[in-house]
N, C-alpha and C positions, 0 to 999 in steps of 0.2 A: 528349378529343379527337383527332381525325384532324389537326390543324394541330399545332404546335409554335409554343408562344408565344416564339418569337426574332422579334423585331422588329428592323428593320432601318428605322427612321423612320417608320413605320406600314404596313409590311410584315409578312405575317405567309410565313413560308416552308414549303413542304411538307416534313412527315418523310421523309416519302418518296424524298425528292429531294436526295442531297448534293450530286450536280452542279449543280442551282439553286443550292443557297446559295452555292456556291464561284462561279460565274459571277457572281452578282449581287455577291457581294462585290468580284470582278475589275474588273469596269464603275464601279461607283461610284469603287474604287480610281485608277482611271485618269483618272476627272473627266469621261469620257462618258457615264456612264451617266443615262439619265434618271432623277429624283430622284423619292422616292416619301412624299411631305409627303400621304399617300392622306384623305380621308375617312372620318369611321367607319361601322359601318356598321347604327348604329341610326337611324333616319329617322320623323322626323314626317310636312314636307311640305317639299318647300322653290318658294319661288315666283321664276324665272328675272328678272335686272333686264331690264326693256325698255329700258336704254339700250344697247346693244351698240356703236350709232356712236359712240361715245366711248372703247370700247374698244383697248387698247394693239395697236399691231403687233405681228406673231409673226415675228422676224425667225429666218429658219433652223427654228422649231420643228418637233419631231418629231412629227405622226399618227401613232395608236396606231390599230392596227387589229383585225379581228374576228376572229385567231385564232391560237392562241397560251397558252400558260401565264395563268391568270386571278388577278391579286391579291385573295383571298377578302375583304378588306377591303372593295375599292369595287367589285368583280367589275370593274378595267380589266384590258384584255390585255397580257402582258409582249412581243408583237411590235412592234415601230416598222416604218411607212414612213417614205423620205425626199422628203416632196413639194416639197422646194428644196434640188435638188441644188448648186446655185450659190453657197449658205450655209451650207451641211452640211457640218461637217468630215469626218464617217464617211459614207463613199458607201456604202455596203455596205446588206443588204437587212436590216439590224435584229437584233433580238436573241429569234433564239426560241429556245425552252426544251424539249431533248429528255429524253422521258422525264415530263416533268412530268405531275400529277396536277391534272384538271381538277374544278374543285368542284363538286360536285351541292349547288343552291339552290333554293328554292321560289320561285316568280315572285311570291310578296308581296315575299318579302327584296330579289330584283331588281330591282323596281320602285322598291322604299325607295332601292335603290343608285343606280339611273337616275335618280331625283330629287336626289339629293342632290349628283350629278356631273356635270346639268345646270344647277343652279344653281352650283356654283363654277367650271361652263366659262364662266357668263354674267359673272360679276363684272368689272370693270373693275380694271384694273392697269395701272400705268407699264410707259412700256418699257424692253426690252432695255439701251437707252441709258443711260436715265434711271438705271436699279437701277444699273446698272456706275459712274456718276457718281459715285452719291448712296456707294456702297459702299469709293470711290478718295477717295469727301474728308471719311471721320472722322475725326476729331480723336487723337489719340495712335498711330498706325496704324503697324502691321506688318505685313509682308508674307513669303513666301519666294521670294526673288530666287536663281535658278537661273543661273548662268554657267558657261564654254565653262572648264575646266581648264588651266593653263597647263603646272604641272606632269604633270599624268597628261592629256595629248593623245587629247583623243575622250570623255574621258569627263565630264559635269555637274557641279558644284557648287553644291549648296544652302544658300542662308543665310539666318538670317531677322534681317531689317534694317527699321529705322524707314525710315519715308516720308512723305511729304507732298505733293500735289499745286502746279503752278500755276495759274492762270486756266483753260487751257483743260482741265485735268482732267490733263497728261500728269504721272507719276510725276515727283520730285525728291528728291534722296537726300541726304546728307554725312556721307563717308567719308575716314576714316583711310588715307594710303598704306601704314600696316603691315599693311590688312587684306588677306585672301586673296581676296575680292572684288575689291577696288579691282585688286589686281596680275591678275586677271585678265582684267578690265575693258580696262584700258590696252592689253591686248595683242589683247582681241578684243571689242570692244562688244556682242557680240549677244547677248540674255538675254531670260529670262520673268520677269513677277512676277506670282506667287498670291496672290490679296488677298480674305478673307473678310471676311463681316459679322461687324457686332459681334455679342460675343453665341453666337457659330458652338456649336453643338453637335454636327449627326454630318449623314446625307443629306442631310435637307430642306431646309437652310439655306443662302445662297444665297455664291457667289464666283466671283470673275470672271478670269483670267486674261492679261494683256497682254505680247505678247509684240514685241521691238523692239529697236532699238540704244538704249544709252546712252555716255554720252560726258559728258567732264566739262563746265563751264559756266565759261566765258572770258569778261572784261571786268566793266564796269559791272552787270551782273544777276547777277551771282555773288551781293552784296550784298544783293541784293532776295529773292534766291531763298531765300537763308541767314534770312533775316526771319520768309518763310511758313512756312521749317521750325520755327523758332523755336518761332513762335506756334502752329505743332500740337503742339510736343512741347515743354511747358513747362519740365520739367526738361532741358531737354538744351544745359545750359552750355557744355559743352564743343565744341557745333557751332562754337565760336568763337574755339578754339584754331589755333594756326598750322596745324597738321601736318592741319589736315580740311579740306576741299573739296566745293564742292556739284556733282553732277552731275545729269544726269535723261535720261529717254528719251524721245531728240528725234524719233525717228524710229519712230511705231508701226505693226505690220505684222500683227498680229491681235490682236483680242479677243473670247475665249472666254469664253463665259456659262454659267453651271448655277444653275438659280435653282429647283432643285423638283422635284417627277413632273411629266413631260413637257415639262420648261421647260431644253433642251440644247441648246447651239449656238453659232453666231458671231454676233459684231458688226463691220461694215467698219468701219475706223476712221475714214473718214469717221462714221459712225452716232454714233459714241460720242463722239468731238469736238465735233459737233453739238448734244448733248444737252446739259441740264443735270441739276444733280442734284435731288432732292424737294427743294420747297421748304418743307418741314416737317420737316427734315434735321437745322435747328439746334437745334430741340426738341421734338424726338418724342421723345430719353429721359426727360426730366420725366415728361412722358404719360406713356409708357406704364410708368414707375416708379409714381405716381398710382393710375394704375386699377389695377395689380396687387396693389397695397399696402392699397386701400381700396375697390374693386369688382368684386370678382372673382365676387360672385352674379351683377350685373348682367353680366358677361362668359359667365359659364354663361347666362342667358339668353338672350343674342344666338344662341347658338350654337345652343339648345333651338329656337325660335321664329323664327326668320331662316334661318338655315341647314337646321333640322330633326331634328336630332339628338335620341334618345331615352332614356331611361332615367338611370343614376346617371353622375354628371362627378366625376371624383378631382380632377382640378387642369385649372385653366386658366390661360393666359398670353399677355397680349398680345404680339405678339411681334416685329410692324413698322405703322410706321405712316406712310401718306404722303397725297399729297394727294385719292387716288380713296376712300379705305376703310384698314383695317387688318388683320393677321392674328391666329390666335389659335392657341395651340398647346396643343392638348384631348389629355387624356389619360384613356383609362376602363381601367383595369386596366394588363395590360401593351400595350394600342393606343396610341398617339403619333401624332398629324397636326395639320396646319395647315390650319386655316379660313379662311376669307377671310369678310370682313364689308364688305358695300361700304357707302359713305356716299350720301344720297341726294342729295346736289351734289358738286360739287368744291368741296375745301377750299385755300386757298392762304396763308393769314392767322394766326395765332397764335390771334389772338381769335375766329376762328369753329369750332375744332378741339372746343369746350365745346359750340358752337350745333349742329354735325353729330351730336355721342353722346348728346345731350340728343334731339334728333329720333330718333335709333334708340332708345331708353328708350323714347319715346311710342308708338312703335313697336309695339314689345315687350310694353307696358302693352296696346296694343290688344289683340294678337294674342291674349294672354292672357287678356284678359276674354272674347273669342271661345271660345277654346276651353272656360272653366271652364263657358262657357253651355251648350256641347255637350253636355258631359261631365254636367251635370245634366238634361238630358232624356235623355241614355242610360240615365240612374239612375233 
């Protein structure tokens, strides 16, 4: 082949091309770049949901338009517009790709792509908010907490530090005065925390970065605050020592989203305060430990017969799951991407998370008897 199988989260990058792969590596590096959780790009059919009203806001999101470097996987283009400048960190006119090599495909194969990337632009997904939420209130959770140097003036410091949220979601921390954080904290509040999903593996996968003062926490909720950290971070007895202190970031002033291909951008922190997190947050990992453990045909099928996807599946893996649908992280060879499987309600309840995968099985069971009928009068 004419591609080079380097995959970059189901990216396939031209030979051709070392300045592509050096750019695309740069972009992702940065946390802007739009994330390429692509489609594969063997295709049955796939049928669009008609519930689209229910469909999450695209706060900030980047339009991808029609020309430009072509990801041979789902034939999308590697240019961005920005059609909400107002939410758009990068104003700039996107990311095209000089030099690159554009793929010559057969308009079966592009059809198969256009189906298949019409159906997971129709899927329904939380928003912006919500993911950023649901992302800031796992359970044992680190983060890398960037501050303002005290010692070398001008320049950043990265650490990565447990966290925990309160009520309204804003980060809360408890730190040692020996550490090199805290002393420079004291001196200048203003900082980012990077906070991935569990789980995190490379592009596709989603993290949200907030950036804002912290400042330590004075009085009576010192107490309370020390509690939630507690109770996130079970071992961590020491939060309770004299010499440690809870602070948090009282004061948020952006939050930066990357949740995928073509899911880049901001959140006001009104949005994100506002939000809650999925409420299937608490135990989505049972789930999806469960199915991965004990129905992973059943997962190759959704993906075959719902989504549309063709030929032989190496591995499958559910890989998030909230109250619209869940994703699946399909791998045939060396391709890597994330599927989306919507549910045919919305789920909000523990006990109907059974009643929704049970309904997609039937599903599935349909679809399949449909097609095995086909396939015997073809014969």
């Amino acid at each position: 082949g004419f591609f080079d199988r380097k995959i970059l989260e189901g990216t396939m990058l031209p030979r051709s091309s070392s300045l592509f792969f050096l750019i695309v590596v740069a972009l992702v590096a940065s946390g802007s770049a739009f994330l390429l959780s692509s489609p594969l790009s063997h295709v049955r059919s796939a049928t669009p949901s008609l519930r689209a009203s229910r469909r999450a806001p695209k706060f900030g999101m980047r339009a991808l338009s029609a020309s430009g470097a072509s990801d041979p996987v789902t034939g999308t283009k590697f240019t961005e517009e920005n059609p909400d400048d107002n939410k758009q960190q990068s104003k700039g006119g996107g990311h095209a790709v000089p030099g690159a090599v554009e793929e010559k495909i057969s308009a079966e194969t592009q059809a198969k792509r256009d189906r298949i990337k019409e159906h997971q632009d129709s899927c329904e997904r939380p928003s912006w908010g919500e993911v950023a939420q649901t992302i800031l209130r796992q359970k044992e959770a680190f983060g890398t907490l960037a501050t303002n140097s005290k010692t070398k003036a001008g320049f950043p410091m990265a650490s990565v530090v447990g966290f925990s949220t309160d009520k309204q979601g804003k980060p809360i921390f408890c730190f040692s005065t020996m550490s090199a954080h805290t002393v420079n904290l004291l001196a200048d509040g203003r900082a980012s925390l990077c906070v991935m999903e569990k789980g995190f593996v490379g592009a596709a996968d989603a993290r949200v970065t907030l950036m804002g003062t912290v400042s330590k926490v004075e009085g009576g909720e010192e107490e309370e605050l020390r509690k939630a950290y507690m109770a996130s971070h079970a071992g961590a007895y020491w939060a309770q020592f004299g010499d440690f202190s809870m602070y948090r970031m009282e004061e948020i002033e952006q939050v930066s989203f990357v949740g995928g291909f073509a899911r880049a951008g901001s959140i006001t922190p009104e949005e994100y305060l506002a939000s809650s997190p999925d409420p299937l947050e608490a135990f989505a990992a049972p789930v999806m430990n469960h199915m991965n453990e004990d129905h992973t045909d059943a997962l190759k099928d959704y993906v075959r017969y719902i989504v549309g996807v063709e030929g032989d599946i190496d591995k499958v893996e559910m890989r998030r799951l909230d109250r619209l649908g869940f994703d699946i992280r399909v791998t045939k060879g060396n391709d890597s991407g994330l599927l989306r499987i919507p549910f045919e309600d919305e789920v909000t309840q523990r006990k109907d998370v059974k009643t929704a995968i049970v309904a997609l099985s039937q599903k599935v069971g349909a679809l399949k008897a449909k097609a095995e009928k086909e396939d015997s009068k073809v014969e």
